[in-house]
Structures are given as C-alpha cells and as structure tokens.
SEVORO-849423 format. One record per residue (C-alpha): residue number from 1; x, y, z; residue in one letter. Coordinates in Angstrom, 1 decimal. Each point is the difference from the previous one (the first is absolute). Layout:
BEGIN
 resi     c1     c2     c3 resn
  NUM      X      Y      Z    a
...
% end
This chain:
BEGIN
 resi     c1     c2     c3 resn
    1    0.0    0.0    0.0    x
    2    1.2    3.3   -0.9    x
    3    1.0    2.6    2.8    x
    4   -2.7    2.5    0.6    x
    5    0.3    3.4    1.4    x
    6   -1.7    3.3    1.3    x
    7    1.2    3.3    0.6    x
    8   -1.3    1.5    3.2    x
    9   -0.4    4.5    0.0    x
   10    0.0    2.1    2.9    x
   11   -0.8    3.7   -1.0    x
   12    0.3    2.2    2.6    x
   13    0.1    3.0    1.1    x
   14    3.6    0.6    0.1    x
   15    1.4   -3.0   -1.8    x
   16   -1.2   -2.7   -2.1    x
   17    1.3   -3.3    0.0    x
   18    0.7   -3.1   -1.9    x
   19    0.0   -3.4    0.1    x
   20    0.1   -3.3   -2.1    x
   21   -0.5   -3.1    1.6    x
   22   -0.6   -3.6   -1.1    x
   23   -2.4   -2.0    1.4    x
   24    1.7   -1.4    3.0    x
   25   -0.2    3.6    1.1    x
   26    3.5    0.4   -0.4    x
   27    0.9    3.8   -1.4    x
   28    2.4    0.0   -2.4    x
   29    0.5    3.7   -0.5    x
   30   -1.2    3.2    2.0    x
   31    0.7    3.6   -1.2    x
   32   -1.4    3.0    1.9    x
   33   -0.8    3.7   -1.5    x
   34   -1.0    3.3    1.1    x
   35   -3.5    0.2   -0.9    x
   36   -0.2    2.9   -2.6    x
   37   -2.1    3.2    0.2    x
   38    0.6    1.4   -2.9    x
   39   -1.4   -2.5   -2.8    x
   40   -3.7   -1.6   -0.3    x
   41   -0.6   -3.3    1.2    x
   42   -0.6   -1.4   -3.8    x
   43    3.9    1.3   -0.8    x
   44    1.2   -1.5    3.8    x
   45   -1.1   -3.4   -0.7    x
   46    1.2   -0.3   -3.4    x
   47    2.8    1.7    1.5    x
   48   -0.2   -3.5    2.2    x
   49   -0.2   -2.3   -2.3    x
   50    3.5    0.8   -1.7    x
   51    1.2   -0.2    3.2    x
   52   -1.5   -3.7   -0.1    x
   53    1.2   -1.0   -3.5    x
   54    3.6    0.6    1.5    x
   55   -0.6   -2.0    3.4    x
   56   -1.5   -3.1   -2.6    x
   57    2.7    0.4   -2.3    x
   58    3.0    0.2    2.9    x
   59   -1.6   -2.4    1.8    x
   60   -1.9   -2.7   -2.0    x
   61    0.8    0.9   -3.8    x
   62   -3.4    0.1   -1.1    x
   63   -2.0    3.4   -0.6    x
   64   -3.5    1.4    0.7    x
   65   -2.9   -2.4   -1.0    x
   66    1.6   -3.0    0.7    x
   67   -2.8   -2.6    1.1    x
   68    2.5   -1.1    2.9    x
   69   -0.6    3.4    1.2    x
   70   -3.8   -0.3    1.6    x
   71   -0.4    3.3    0.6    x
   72    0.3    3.2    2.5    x
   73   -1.1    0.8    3.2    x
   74    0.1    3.6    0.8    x
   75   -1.4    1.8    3.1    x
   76   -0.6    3.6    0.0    x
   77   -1.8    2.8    2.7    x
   78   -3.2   -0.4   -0.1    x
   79    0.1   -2.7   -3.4    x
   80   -3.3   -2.0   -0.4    x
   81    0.4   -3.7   -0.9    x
   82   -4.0   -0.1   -1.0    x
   83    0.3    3.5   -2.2    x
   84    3.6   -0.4   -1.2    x
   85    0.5    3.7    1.1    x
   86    1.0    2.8    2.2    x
   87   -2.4    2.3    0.5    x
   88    1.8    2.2    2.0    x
   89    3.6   -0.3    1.9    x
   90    0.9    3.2    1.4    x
   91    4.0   -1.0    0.8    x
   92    0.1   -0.6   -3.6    x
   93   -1.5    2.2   -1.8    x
   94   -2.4   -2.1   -1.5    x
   95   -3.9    0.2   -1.2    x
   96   -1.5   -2.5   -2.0    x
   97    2.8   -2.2   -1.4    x
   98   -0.7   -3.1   -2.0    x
   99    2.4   -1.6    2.0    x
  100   -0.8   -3.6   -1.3    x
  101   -0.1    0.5   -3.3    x
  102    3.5    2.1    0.0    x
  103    1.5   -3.1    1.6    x
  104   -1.3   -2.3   -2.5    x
  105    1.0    2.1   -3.2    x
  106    3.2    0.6    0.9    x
  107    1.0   -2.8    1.6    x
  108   -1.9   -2.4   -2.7    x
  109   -1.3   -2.2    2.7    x
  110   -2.8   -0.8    2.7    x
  111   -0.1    3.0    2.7    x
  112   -2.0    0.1    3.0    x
  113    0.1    3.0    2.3    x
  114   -0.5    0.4    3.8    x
  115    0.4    2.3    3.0    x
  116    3.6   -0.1    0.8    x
  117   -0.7   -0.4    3.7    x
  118   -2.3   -3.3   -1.1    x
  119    3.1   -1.2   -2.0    x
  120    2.4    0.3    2.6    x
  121   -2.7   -2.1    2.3    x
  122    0.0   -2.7   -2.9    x
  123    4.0   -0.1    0.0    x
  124   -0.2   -0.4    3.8    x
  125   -2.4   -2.4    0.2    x
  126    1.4   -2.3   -2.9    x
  127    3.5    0.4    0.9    x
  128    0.2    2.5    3.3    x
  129   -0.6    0.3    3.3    x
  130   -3.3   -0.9   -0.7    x
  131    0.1   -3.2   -0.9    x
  132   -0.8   -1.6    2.6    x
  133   -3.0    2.3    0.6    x
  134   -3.7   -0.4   -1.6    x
  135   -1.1    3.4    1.3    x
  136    2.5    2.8    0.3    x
  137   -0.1    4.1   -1.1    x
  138    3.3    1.2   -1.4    x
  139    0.8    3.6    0.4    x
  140    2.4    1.8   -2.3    x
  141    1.5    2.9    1.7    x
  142    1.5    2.0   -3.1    x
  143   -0.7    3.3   -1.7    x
  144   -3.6   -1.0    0.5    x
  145   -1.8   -2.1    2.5    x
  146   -1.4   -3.0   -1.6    x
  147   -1.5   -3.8    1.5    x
  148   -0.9   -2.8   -1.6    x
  149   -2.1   -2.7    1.2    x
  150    0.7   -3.5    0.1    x
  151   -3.4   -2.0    1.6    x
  152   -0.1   -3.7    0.0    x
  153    3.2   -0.2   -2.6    x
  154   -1.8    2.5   -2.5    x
  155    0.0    3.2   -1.1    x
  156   -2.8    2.4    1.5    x
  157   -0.6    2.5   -3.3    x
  158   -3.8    1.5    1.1    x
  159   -2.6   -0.1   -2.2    x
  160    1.7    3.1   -2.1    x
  161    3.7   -1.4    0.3    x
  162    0.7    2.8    2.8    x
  163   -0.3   -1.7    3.1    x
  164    2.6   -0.4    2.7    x
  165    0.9    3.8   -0.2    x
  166    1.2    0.1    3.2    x
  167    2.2    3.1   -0.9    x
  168   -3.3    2.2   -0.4    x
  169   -1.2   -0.9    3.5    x
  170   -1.1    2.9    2.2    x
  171    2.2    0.0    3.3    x
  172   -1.6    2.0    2.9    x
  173    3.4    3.0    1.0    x
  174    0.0    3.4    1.3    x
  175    2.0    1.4   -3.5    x
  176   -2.0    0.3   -3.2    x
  177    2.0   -1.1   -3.1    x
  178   -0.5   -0.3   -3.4    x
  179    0.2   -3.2   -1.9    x
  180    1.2   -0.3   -3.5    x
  181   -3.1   -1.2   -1.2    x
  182   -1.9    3.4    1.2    x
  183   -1.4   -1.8    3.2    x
  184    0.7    1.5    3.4    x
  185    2.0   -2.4    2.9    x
  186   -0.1   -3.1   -2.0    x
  187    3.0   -2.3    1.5    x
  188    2.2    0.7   -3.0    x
  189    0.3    3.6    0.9    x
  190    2.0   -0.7    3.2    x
  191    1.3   -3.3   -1.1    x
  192    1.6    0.5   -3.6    x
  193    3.8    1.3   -0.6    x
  194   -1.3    3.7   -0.3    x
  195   -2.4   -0.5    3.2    x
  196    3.0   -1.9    1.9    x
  197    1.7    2.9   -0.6    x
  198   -2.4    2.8    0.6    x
  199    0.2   -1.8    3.4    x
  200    3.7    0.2    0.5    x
  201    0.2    3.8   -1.0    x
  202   -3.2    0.8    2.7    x
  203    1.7   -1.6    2.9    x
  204    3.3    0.7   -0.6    x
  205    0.3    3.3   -2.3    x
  206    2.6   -1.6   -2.1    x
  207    0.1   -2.3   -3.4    x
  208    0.6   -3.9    0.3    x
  209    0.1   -2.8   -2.5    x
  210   -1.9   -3.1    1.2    x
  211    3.2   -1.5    0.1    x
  212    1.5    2.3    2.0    x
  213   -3.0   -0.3    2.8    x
  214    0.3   -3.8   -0.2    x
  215    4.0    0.0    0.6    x
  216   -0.1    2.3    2.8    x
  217   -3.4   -1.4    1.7    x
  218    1.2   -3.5   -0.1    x
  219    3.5    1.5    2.1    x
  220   -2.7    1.2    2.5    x
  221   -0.1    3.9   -1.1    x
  222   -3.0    1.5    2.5    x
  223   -1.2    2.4   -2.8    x
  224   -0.6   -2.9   -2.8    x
  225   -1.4   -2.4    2.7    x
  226   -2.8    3.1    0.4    x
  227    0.0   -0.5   -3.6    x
  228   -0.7   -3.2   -0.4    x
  229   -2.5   -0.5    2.7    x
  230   -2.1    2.9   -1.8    x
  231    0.2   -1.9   -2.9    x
  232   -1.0   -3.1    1.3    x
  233   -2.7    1.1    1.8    x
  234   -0.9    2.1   -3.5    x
  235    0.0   -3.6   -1.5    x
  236   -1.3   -1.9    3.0    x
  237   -3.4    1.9   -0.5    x
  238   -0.3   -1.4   -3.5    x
  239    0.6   -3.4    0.9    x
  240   -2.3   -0.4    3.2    x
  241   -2.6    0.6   -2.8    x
  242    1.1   -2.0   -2.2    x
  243    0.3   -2.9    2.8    x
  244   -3.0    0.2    0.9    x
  245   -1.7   -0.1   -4.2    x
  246    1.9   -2.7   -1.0    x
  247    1.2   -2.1    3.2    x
  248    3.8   -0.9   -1.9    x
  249    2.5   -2.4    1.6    x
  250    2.5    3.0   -0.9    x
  251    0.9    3.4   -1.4    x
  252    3.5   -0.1   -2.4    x
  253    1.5    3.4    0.1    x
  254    1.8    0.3   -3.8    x
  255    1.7    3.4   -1.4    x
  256    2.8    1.9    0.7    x
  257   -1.3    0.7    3.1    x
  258   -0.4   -3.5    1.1    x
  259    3.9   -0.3    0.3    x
  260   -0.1    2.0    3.7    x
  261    0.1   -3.5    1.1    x
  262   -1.2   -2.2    2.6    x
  263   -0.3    2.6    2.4    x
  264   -2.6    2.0   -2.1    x
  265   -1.6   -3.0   -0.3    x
  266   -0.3   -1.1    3.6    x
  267   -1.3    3.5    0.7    x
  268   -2.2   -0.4   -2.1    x
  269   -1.4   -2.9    1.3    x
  270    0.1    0.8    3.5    x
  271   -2.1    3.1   -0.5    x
  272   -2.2   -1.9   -2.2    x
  273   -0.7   -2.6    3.0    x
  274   -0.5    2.9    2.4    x
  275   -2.6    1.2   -2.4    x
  276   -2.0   -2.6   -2.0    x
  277   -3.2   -1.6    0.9    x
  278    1.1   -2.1    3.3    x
  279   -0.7   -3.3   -1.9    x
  280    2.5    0.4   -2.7    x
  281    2.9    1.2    2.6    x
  282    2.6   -2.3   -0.6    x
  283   -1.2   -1.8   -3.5    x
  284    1.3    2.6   -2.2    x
  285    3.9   -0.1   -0.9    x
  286    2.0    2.8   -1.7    x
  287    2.4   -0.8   -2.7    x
  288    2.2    0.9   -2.1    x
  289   -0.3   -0.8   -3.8    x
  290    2.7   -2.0   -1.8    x
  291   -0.5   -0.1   -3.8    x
  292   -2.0    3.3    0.0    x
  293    2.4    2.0    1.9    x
  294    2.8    0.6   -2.2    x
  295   -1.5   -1.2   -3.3    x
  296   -3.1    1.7    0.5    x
  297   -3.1   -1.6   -2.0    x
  298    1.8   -2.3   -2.9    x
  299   -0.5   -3.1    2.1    x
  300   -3.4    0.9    0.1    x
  301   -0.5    0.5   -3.7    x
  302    1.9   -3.2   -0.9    x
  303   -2.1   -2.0    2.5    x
  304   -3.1    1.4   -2.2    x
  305    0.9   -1.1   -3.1    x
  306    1.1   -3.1    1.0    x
  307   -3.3   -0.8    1.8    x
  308   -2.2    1.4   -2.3    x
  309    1.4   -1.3   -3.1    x
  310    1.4   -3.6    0.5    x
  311   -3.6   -0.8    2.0    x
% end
C-alpha cells in the first residue's frame, strides 16, 4: 500500500504554521511564518501552497495533487467546518473568506476547515495529553483566547460550527475592557498576549514580554506572582463556568502562554477547587498540552484528514 499523507495548517494570529505528516502521525516537516497583514487571504494561501510544493518536493519528491497526499487540514479564528468560512476574525483581518475552497484550489486536494482551538483539541486528543481523556476542554492561551471541546472522544462544533467559544465568555471584574470582537469583558480581553500585557503595564507601570514575567515569576519575583494570581483568577472565572456546563475530566492549557509551567497550572487548579461547584472540587485536573503547545493546530488538522477521509 502506498504511503499516504496530510498536511495539517495553523493560521494564527501572529504565525501560521505547517505541517506534513503520514499517517502514523509522524511529522515529517514543520515550517513556521509570520502571519502576514499586508496581502488577502486568497494571495496568503496560494502564498501557502508554494511553500508546500517545496516541503513535498524536499521531503517526498512528489508535488501538489498527488493522490498519496489525502488532503489539508487547516484551522483558522473563528473557521466554520459546516460553512467552509470565516465570517469574521478580528486578529486577522478577515471577513468572509472562502476559506475551504482556497485550500482546495491551491492545494489541488480535499480541505476541510475548523476552529484552530478545536484542532489543537483533536491533535491532543489523538496524539496529546488528551488521550487518555473522553471528555476534556483545551484552552489555547495565544494572541487570542480560544477552547475547544473534546466530549465523549468527539468534537463539540454546536449546531452553527461555533460552539465551545470559551474565549467569548463573559467574566464578572471590576475593569471594563474591550474585546477584539467588539464585546465588553469577554475572557479574551484579559487573557490574550495584548490583555496579558495590558495587565502587566497596570500593576506595574512598565512593559514586559510574557516571557520575561514567566522567567522572573518562576524565580519567585513578588511583583509577577501578583501578576500571575490576577491572571489566574481572570481565567479561573472562565473556567468555574465552563466546569460547571460541560463537567470535563480536564482543562489543557496550550499557547504561548501555557509555557509559565507547572506552577501556572497548579494555580490554576487550586483556585479553580476553591471556586467550582463543591462536587467537582477535586475531579478536574490542569494540564499542559504537548502536541499543541509548540506546533500549535497541525496535529489537529492532520488527525482530521486522516479520520475523515480513510473512514
């Protein structure tokens, strides 16, 4: 039998990323890119798919429309598998892009599109710390605020292909901020880069990279530990809600943000025991994502293909 293959596409809001994978789930090449501002979305993807031609041709001398290539697996902000589309992603730019069919034309092959925080819960739960989990909620802590949901081993989508927007829940807090979408105090606006930040330059009057506040609160700096405990109780707030909705056996903390480490994420989940309805104290972990962390949504967007097309 002939190898098969998929490439899996993160766009985000910063950088895209690439993958190609066979169907062991191994990845065989990854490339990442700033994520451009300046060009459409139809001239980014083709822009894409060269990219592509020279991973297959570097990689597996073959070229685009190869039928051991089964297709691509892309996850966008705000994508929708049913619609193929984005109807609107603010951190990119973007208002009704026929994402799916882009895809397809340029890369001559079966596309499928998705959130990219559901994608990242599909490469976690295929080949992740979710795994072993049948119901989990990942949350991507990037330039956005995203979740996906992973509920008896499947994708939650909603009846539109929108559900599991965790990012766009409303968190009770004394501040008012905007969100990127146009709402008021969703969680993204405290818990994304630029809200992370807004936070930093409120308590402390100076400019830090995320980086920076992870290095010096993980050497026990008293200013980033204030930091971080507003942040967690910022994100703390979303999840008790969440808990509560959906009951998961976990929450998988993914992005850049996610690499504060185990001690964000034991924060975390002490506060959220301290918080949650007293009969789910104790049943919910906090992890930290494994595929998804540094390769973002590929995993994800292979493990679609895969799936959808060899069954």
């Amino acid at each position: 039998m002939k190898d098969q293959y998929a490439f899996g596409v993160d766009i985000g809001g910063t950088n895209t990323k690439i993958g190609l994978f066979n169907v062991a789930g191994e990845l065989l090449s990854f490339r990442i890119h700033p994520t451009p501002k300046d060009c459409g979305p139809a001239l980014f993807i083709q822009q894409l798919s060269q990219e592509c031609e020279h991973i297959l041709a570097s990689e597996l001398k073959i070229k685009l429309g190869d039928k051991s290539i089964l297709g691509v697996g892309a996850g966008a902000p705000m994508a929708n598998y049913f619609t193929g589309r984005v109807d609107h992603a603010p951190n990119l730019g973007w208002k009704d892009v026929p994402l799916k069919e882009l895809f397809a034309t340029h890369f001559k092959t079966h596309a499928i599109i998705e959130n990219d925080a559901n994608l990242a819960a599909m490469g976690e739960n295929k080949w992740g710390a979710g795994k072993h989990l049948s119901d989990f909620i990942l949350i991507t802590l990037g330039t956005g605020v995203g979740s996906g949901l992973i509920l008896n081993n499947k994708l939650y989508r909603g009846a539109n292909g929108l559900g599991g927007e965790g990012g766009h829940v409303i968190i009770p807090h004394e501040k008012r901020r905007l969100c990127s979408c146009g709402g008021m105090n969703h969680l993204e606006s405290y818990l994304s880069a630029k809200g992370i930040k807004q936070t930093i330059k409120e308590l402390t009057h100076e400019e830090w990279t995320i980086e920076k506040l992870g290095i010096i609160f993980r050497e026990g700096d008293l200013r980033a530990t204030t930091i971080i405990n507003a942040i967690v109780d910022e994100l703390v707030s979303g999840l008790v809600s969440m808990s509560v909705l959906i009951g998961p056996e976990a929450f998988v903390i993914g992005g850049g943000v996610s690499k504060l480490g185990e001690a964000f994420n034991q924060l975390i989940e002490n506060k959220l025991n301290n918080q949650v309805h007293y009969s789910l104290r104790g049943k919910i972990k906090v992890l930290s994502a494994s595929v998804s962390a540094e390769k973002g949504a590929v995993y994800g967007g292979a493990a679609l293909i895969f799936d959808e097309v060899t069954h």
